[in-house]
C-alpha positions in Angstrom: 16.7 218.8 93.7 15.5 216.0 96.1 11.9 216.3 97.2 10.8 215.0 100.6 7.7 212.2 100.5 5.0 212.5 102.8 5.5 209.6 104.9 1.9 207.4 105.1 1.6 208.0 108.8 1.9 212.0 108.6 -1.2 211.1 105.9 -3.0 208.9 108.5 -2.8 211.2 111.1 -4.1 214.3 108.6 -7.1 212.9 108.9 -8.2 212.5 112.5 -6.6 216.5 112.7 -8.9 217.3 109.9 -11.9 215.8 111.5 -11.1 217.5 114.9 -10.6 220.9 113.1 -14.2 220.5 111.9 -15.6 219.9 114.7 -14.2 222.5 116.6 -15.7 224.8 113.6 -19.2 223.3 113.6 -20.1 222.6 116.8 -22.4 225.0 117.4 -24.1 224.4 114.5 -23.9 220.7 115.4 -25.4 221.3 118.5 -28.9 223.7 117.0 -29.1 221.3 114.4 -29.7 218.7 117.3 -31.6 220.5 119.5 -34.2 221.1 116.5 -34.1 217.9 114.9 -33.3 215.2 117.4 -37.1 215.4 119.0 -38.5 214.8 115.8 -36.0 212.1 114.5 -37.2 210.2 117.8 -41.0 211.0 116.9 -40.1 209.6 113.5 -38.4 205.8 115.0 -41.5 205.6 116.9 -43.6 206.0 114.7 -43.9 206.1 111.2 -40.6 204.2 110.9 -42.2 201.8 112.3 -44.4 201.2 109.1 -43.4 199.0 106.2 -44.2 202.1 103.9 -41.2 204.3 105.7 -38.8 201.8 106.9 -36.1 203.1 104.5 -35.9 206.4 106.8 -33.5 205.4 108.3 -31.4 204.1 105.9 -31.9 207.8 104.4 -31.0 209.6 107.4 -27.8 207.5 108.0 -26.8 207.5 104.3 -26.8 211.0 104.4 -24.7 211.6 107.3 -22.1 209.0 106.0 -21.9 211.4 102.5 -21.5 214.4 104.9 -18.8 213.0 107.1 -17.1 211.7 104.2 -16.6 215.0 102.3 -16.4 216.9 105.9 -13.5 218.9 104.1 -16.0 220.7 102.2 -17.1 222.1 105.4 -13.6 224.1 105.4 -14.1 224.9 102.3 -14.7 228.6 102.6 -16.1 230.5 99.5 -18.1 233.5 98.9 -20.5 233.7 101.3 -24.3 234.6 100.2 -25.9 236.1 103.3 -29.0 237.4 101.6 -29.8 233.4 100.0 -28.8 232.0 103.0 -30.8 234.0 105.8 -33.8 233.8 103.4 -33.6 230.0 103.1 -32.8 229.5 107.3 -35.6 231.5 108.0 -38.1 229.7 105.5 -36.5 226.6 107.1 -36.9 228.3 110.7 -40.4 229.1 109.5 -41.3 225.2 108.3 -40.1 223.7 111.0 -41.9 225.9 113.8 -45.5 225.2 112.1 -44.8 221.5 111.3 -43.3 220.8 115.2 -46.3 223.1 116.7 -49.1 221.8 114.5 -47.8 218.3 114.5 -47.3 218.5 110.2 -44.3 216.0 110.0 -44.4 217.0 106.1 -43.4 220.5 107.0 -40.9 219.1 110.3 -39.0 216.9 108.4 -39.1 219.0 105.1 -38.0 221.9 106.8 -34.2 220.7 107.6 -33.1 221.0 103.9 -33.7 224.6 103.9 -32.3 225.0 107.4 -28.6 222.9 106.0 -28.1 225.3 102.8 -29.3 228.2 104.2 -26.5 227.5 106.8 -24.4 226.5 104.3 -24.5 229.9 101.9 -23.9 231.9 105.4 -21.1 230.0 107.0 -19.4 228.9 103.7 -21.1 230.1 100.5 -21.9 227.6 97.3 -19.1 225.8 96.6 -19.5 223.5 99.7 -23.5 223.4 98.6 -22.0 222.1 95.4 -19.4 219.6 97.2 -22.7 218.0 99.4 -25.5 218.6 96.6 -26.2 214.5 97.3 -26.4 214.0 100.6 -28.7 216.9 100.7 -30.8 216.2 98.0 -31.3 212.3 99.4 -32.8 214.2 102.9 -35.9 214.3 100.2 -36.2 210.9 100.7 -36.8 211.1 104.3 -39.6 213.5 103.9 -43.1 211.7 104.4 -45.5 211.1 101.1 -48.0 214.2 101.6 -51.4 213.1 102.2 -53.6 214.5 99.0 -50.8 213.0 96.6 -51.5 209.4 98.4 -55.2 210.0 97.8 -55.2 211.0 94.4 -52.5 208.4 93.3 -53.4 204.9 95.6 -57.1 204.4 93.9 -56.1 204.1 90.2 -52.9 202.1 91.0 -55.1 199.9 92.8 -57.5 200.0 90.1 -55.0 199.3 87.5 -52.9 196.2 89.7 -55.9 194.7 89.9 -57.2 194.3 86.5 -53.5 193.5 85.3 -53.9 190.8 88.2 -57.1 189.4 87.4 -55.9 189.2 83.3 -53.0 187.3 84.2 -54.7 184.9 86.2 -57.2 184.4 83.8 -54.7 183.7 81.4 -53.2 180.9 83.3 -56.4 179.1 84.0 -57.2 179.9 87.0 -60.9 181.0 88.6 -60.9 184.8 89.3 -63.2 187.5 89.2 -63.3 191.0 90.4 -65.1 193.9 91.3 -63.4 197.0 92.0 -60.1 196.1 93.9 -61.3 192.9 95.4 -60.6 190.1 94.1 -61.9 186.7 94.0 -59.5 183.6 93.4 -61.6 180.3 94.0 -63.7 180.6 97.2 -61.7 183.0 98.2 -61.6 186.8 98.1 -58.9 189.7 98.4 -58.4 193.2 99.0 -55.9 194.8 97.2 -55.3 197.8 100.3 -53.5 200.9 99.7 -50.0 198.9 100.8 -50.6 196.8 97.2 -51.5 200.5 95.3 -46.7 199.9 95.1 -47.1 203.8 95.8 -44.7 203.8 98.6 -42.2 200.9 97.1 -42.0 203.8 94.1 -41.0 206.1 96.5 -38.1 203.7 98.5 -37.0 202.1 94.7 -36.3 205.5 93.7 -34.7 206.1 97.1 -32.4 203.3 96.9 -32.0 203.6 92.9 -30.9 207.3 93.1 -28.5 206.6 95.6 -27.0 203.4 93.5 -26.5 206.0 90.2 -24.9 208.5 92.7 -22.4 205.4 94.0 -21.7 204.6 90.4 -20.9 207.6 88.6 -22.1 207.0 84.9 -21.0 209.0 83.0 -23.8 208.8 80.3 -26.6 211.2 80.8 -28.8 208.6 78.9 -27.9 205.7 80.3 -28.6 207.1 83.6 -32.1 208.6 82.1 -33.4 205.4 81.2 -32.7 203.6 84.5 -34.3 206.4 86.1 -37.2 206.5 83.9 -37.4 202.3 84.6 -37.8 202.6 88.2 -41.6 203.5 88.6 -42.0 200.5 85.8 -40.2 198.0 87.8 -42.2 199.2 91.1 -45.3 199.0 89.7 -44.6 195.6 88.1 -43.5 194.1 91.2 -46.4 195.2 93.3 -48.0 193.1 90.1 -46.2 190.0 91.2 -47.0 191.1 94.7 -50.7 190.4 94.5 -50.4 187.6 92.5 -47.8 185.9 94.5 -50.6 186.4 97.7 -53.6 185.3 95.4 -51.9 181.9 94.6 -50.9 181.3 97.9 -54.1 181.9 99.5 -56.0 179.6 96.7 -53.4 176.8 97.1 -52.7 177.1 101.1 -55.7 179.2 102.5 -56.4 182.7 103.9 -54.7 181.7 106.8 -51.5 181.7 104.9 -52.3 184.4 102.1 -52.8 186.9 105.6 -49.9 185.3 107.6 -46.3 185.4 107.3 -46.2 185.5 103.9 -48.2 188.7 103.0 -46.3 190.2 105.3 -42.3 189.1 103.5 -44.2 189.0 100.1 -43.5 192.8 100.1 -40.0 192.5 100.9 -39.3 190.0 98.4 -40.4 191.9 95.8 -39.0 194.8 96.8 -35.8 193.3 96.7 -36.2 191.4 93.7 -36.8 194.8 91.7 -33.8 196.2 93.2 -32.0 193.6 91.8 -34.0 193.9 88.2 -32.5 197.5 88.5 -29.0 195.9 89.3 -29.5 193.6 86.3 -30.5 196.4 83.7 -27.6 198.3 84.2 -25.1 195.6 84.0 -27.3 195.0 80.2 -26.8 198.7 79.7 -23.2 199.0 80.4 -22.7 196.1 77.8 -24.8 198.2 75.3 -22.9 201.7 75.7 -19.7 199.8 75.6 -20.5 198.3 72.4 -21.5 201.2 71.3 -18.5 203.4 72.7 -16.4 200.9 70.9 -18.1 201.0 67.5 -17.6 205.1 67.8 -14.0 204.7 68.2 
């Protein structure tokens, strides 16, 4: 018996209906979400967004909402509902946010709207669209500022250790360097390595931007994945390495002027991208490994 075929344009036009549809269902929710969250999003772009150290918010916050609108269906995905989970989690959400907006705790503000999401979620829907948006919820994480006794405890050994790895390698090539403590000294000259050297922060946005490139990709092997996970720390601390000693051989060859100027300030860019692209480069050399070995299996 002859079968009709959905013509392309009835397809087309399924999905503007589908994105009007859930609208119409969520925009009340839509509309508390950005009552509560808009303020602080604006707080956050003039502020610390502002900041070397959490200029990949954004890209976060956008990311995210592209992952949502692009699996919107999931949002009319209706399964079991979990009223008791989800009330608890809104309210501890509810809870986070009020003391982190009234006591000006941008840790608990911006933490709180991942409770708030899948608390709404497990009431409205249940887990299955939880399951559907797992990503885009779990890279909200991302946006979530670096709590202050963590930054403490971890920026003066990384400090510590980037500097004597520094000062070894520039030994080792010949050139005049001492140091004492964190500072420095390259020919007449002398530098701190600050907190923005520690590569605390570039740990935090490589992981950002390295757990959302595995997500894109889809590997399928757990270990594969694992070890570029477990390299991504490694690469940032290495290239907060390169960091200081790009800015210590620029200052002894051009002057302070220069080691303080325009350079410092791309030097960290640079390297940021240049281990993005070491991370790039080590999965292209493990996909040739697991292929080789895929095919010596077969």
């Amino acid at each position: 018996m002859p079968q009709a075929i959905p013509s392309p344009h009835a397809a087309s036009a399924g999905a503007p209906a589908l994105a009007g549809i859930t609208l119409m269902t969520w925009w009340p929710v839509l509309i508390g979400l950005l009552a509560l969250y808009l303020p602080s999003y604006w707080d956050m772009a003039n502020g610390i967004w502002n900041q070397e150290e959490h200029a990949h918010g954004p890209i976060v916050l956008f990311v995210s909402i592209y992952l949502i609108w692009s699996k919107r269906a999931a949002l009319l995905d209706v399964d079991r509902s979990r009223p008791l989970l989800g009330w608890t989690l809104l309210l501890f959400g509810l809870l986070l946010y009020a003391v982190g907006r009234s006591q000006d705790i941008l840790l608990l503000e911006s933490g709180s709207q991942i409770p708030v999401l899948i608390g709404t979620l497990f009431i409205t829907l249940g887990m299955r669209p939880v399951r559907t948006l797992w990503f885009a919820l779990f890279f909200l994480l991302f946006i979530i500022p670096l709590p202050g006794f963590l930054i403490d405890a971890a920026t003066v050994p990384l400090k510590q250790h980037i500097s004597e790895i520094a000062e070894a390698v520039l030994y080792g090539l010949g050139y005049p360097v001492a140091r004492s403590g964190v500072v420095l000294t390259v020919g007449p000259y002398q530098l701190l390595v600050a907190d923005a050297c520690s590569g605390l922060h570039s740990m935090f946005t490589l992981a950002a931007m390295g757990t959302l490139y595995l997500y894109l990709m889809e590997h399928k092997s757990w270990l594969r994945n694992g070890i570029l996970i477990a390299s991504i720390l490694p690469i940032a601390f290495a290239a907060n390495i390169g960091r200081v000693l790009v800015l210590a051989l620029v200052t002894y060859y051009l002057g302070d002027a220069a080691g303080q100027g325009f350079l410092h300030d791309s030097a960290g860019v640079l390297l940021f991208v240049f281990a993005l692209l070491f991370l790039f480069a080590l999965d292209i050399f493990l996909g040739l490994f697991f292929k080789s070995t895929m095919g010596n299996n077969k």
